[in-house]
N, C-alpha and C positions, 0 to 999 in steps of 0.2 A: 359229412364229406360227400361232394355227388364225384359218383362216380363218371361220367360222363366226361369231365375232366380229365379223367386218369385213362381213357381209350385211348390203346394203341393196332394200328394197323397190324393184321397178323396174315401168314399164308393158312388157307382152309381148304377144304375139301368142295369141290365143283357138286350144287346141288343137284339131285335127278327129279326129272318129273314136272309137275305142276299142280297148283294149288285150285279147286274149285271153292269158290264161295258158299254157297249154299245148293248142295248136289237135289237130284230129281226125288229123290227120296227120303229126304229132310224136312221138315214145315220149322216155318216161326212159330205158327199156333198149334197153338196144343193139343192134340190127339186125344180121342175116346182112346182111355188107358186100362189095361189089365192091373191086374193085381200089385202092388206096390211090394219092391222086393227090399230095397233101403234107401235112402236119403242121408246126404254129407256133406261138406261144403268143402271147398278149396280156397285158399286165400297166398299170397308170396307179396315181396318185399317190403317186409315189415321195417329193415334200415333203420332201428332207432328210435321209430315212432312208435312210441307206446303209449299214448295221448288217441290216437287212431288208433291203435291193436287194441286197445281198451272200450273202445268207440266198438267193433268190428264185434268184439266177442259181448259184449252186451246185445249188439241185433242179432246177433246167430242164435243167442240163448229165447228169443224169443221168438225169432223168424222161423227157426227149426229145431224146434226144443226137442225132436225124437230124433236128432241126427246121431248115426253113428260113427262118426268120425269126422277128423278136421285134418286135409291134407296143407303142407303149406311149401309150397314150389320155391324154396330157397330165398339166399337174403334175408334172413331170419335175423341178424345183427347188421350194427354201421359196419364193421371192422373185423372181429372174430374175438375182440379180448372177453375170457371169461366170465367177468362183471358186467359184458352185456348179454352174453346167453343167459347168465342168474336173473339177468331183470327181465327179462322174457318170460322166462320161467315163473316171478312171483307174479306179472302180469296175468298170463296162463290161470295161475294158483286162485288169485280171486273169485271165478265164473267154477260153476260147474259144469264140465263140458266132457264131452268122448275123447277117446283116446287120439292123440295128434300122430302124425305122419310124416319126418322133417325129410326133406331133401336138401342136398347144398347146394350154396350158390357163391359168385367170383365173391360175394362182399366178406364172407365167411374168412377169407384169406388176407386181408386188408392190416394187419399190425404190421407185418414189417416198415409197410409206408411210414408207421411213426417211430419216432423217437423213443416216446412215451405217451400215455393217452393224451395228454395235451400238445403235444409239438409234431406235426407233418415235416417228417423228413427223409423223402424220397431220394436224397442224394445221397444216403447212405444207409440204402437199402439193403437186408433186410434189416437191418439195425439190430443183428444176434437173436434174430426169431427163426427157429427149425420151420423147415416144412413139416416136419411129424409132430410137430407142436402143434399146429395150426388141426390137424388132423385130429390129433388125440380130444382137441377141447369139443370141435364138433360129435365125436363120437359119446363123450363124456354127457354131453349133453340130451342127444336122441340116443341115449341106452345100447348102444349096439358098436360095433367091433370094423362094418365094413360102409362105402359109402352106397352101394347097394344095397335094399335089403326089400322084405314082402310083408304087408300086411293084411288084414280084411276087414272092410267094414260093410259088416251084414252080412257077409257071407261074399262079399264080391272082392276080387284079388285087386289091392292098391299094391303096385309096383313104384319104387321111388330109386330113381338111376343120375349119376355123375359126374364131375371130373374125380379120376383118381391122383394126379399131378397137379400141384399149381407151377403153369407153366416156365413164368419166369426164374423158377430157382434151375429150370433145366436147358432153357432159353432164352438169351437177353432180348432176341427181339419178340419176343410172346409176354404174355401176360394173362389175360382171363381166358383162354383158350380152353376149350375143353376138351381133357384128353383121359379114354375108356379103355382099360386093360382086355386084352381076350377072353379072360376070366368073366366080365363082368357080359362083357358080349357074348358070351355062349350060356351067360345063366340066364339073359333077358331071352334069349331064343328058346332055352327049353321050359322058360317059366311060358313065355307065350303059346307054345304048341302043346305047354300040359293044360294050360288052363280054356285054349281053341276044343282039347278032346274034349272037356267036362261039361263044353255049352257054356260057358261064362264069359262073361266078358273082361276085359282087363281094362284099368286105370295107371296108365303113367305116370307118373309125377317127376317133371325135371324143370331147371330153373331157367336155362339159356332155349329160344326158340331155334327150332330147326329151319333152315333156308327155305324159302319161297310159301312158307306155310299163313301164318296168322298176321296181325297188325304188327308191324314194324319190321319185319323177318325179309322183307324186299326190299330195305334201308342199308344202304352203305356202312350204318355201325354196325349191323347185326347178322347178316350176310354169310358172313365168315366164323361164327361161334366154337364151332365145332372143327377141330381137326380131320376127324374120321364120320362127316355127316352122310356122305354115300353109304357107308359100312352100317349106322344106324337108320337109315331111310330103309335099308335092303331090307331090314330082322323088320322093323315094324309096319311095311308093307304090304308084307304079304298076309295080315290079318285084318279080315274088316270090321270087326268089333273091338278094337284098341280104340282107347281113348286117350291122348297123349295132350295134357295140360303142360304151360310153359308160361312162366313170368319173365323178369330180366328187364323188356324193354319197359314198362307201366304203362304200355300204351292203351286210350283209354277204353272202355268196354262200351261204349256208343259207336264205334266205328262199324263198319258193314266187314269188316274182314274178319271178325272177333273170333269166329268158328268157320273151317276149311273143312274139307273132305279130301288128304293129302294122294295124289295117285304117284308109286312109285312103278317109272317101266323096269320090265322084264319080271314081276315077279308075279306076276298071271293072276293078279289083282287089281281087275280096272273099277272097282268101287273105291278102293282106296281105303282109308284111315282118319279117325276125326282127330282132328288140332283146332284146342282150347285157348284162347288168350286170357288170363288170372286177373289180368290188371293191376293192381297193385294198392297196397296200406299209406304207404306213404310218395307222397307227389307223384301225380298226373303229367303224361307225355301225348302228345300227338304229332300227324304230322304238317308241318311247317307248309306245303306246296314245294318247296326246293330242293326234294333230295335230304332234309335234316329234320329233327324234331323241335314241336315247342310245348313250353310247360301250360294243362291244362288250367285255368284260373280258378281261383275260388277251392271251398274245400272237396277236395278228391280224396277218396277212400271206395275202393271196389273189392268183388269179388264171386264166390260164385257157389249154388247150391246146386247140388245134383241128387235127382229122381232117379234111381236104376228100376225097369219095372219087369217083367217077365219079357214084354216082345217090344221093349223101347226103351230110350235113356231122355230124361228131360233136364238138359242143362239152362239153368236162370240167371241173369247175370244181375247182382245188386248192387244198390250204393248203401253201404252202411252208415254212413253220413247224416243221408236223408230219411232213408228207412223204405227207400222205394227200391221195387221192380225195373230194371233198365230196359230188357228185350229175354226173349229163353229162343229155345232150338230144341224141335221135336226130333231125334235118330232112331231110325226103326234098327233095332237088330234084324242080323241077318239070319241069326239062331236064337230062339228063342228058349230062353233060363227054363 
């Protein structure tokens, strides 16, 4: 089911700031590096495609066979029904691989739309599917209880953050909106200030892009993601070594916007913050020239490895496809592990 179909216009929150492309202090090419602290990849919207997840985790396994971890920015299923998280799961189960990292994303909530797995029927939505059903299967599946939570791969703190709502059961006119409890907002703030004392850097991992940040984020469908996007621009701004990865749109990892350095005013942070574009497992987006997107041709499958080193981070962007290197992006820390 593409979702793209299913966008509906929603009220959001007015972005602050501006996105730089590639800041004075960034390189494409790669830096005489210090000592390597770990390596991991990231990958999101997997949607179904487990023909490509299968493709993906076969090149990880040899592209970065010491990886510590596999984050995955949401969209992990078409739909949410449990029978697709399990195939995910035995897809997973074949490779030997580090421990995963799930974050959710809008597709995760997608059963009500049907009937039953065979029949789309949005006119009689949600068709007796709970929201905390929807919830439970997610949670069921990434081991854990809330849709925030913290991991580490290597010793470096992966942060994975959400909606807590799916919107339209609490609003007809919302839908994939994404909307974050206080709760969740005041643990992403003290996780970030505990982890700024320690010298470490943080990794985000969430599935909807923040406004004016990476590829597709200045597109009229994407724009608007976030209910409360000021309120999260605020917490992750005033850290210059956050790394903040974001799937959603697929758009593809050849574009020159792939990696931003986000500056948010007023929070006495004019380096700003790096925002990742994940690209995506299944089907390639670009954009059109007009204001909309079109589907990349030919087979697409992206994603991405990450270098954390003691005084720099080297994000690579791949095609799993082909087995090649797309472009990377050298970021000096600003603290050095």
């Amino acid at each position: 089911m593409d979702r793209r179909s299913l966008l509906t216009a929603a009220a959001g929150a007015v972005a602050l700031g501006a996105a730089s492309q590639v800041p004075a202090h960034a390189s494409s090419a790669r830096a005489p590096q210090s000592k390597l602290v770990t390596k991991f990849n990231v990958i999101s919207d997997i949607q179904g495609d487990l023909g490509d997840l299968n493709a993906t985790l076969e090149d990880l396994s040899k592209s970065n066979p010491d990886s510590t971890g596999i984050a995955i920015a949401g969209d992990i299923t078409p739909r949410g029904y449990d029978f697709e998280y399990a195939a995910v799961k035995e897809t997973f189960g074949r490779h030997t691989l580090p421990k995963a990292a799930w974050a959710i994303g809008n597709h995760e909530f997608y059963v009500p739309k049907w009937a039953n797995p065979d029949q789309l029927s949005q006119s009689t939505w949600p068709n007796g599917t709970t929201e905390d059903s929807l919830f439970r299967s997610f949670y069921n599946f990434a081991g854990r209880n809330t849709v925030y939570a913290e991991q580490s791969f290597g010793g470096i703190p992966v942060l994975m953050i959400g909606t807590e709502k799916y919107m339209h059961y609490h609003d007809s006119t919302l839908w994939d909106d994404v909307w974050m409890s206080d709760a969740q907002f005041a643990w992403l703030e003290e996780r970030l200030r505990y982890w700024e004392a320690k010298r470490k850097p943080v990794m985000v991992i969430t599935h909807h892009p923040l406004p004016n940040t990476v590829s597709g984020s200045h597109n009229k469908l994407y724009m608007r993601d976030y209910l409360q996007a000021d309120r999260l621009l605020g917490i992750l701004g005033r850290h210059r070594d956050v790394f903040l990865f974001c799937g959603h749109t697929h758009w593809d990892l050849n574009l020159s916007d792939w990696y931003v350095r986000r500056v948010v005013p007023g929070t006495a942070n004019l380096d700003g913050f790096s925002v990742i574009n994940t690209g995506a497992i299944q089907t390639g987006w670009t954009d059109d020239g007009k204001g909309g997107e079109v589907v990349v041709e030919g087979t697409f499958n992206q994603g991405l490895q990450v270098e954390v080193y003691r005084d720099q981070v080297v994000v690579k962007a791949r095609d799993f496809a082909k087995g090649d290197w797309l472009k990377q992006i050298t970021i000096p820390l600003h603290t050095a592990i």
